[in-house]
N, C-alpha and C positions, 0 to 999 in steps of 0.2 A: 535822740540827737535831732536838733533842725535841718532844716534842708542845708540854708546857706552854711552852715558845717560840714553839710555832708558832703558839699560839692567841691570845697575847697579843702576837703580833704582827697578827695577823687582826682583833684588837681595838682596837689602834692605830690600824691604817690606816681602819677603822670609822670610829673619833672622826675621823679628818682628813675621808673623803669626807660627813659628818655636819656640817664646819663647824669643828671644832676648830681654833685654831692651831697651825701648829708649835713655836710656842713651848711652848705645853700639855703637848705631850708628848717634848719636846726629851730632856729628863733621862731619861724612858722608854722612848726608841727607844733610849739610848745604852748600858743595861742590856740592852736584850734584844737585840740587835743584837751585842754584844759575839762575836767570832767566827762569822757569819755571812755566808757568800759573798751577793755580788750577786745573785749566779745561785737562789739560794734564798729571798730576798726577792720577787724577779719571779716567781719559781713560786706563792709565797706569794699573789701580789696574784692574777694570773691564774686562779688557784682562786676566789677570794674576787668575784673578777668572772662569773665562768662560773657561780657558784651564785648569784649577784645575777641574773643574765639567765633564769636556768632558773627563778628564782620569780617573777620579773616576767612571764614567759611563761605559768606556768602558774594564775599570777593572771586572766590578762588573758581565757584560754581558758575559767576560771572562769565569767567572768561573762558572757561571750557564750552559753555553754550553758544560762544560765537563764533 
């Protein structure tokens, strides 16, 4: 998958865990999506979750250090 795929799928699933509907971005998953394994959307998410955990932690260490 190309970058500019990868990221505007990153951004999609953003706007859904943000509240979006899927209806919102129905038309938009089915463009960028177009030739995209399973298997690379779940990498996708899983990235996008691990860097969500890794700022929320290093937020959190943030503020008890001060």
């Amino acid at each position: 998958m190309n970058e500019n795929k990868k990221e505007l799928l990153k951004e999609l699933i953003r706007q859904l865990h943000a509240g979006a509907s899927p209806q919102e971005v129905k038309e938009r998953f089915k463009r960028v999506l177009e030739g995209v394994s399973p298997m690379e959307i779940a990498k996708i998410e899983g990235e996008r979750r691990l860097l969500d955990w890794k700022s929320s932690f290093n937020f959190s260490n943030s503020s008890q250090n001060q």
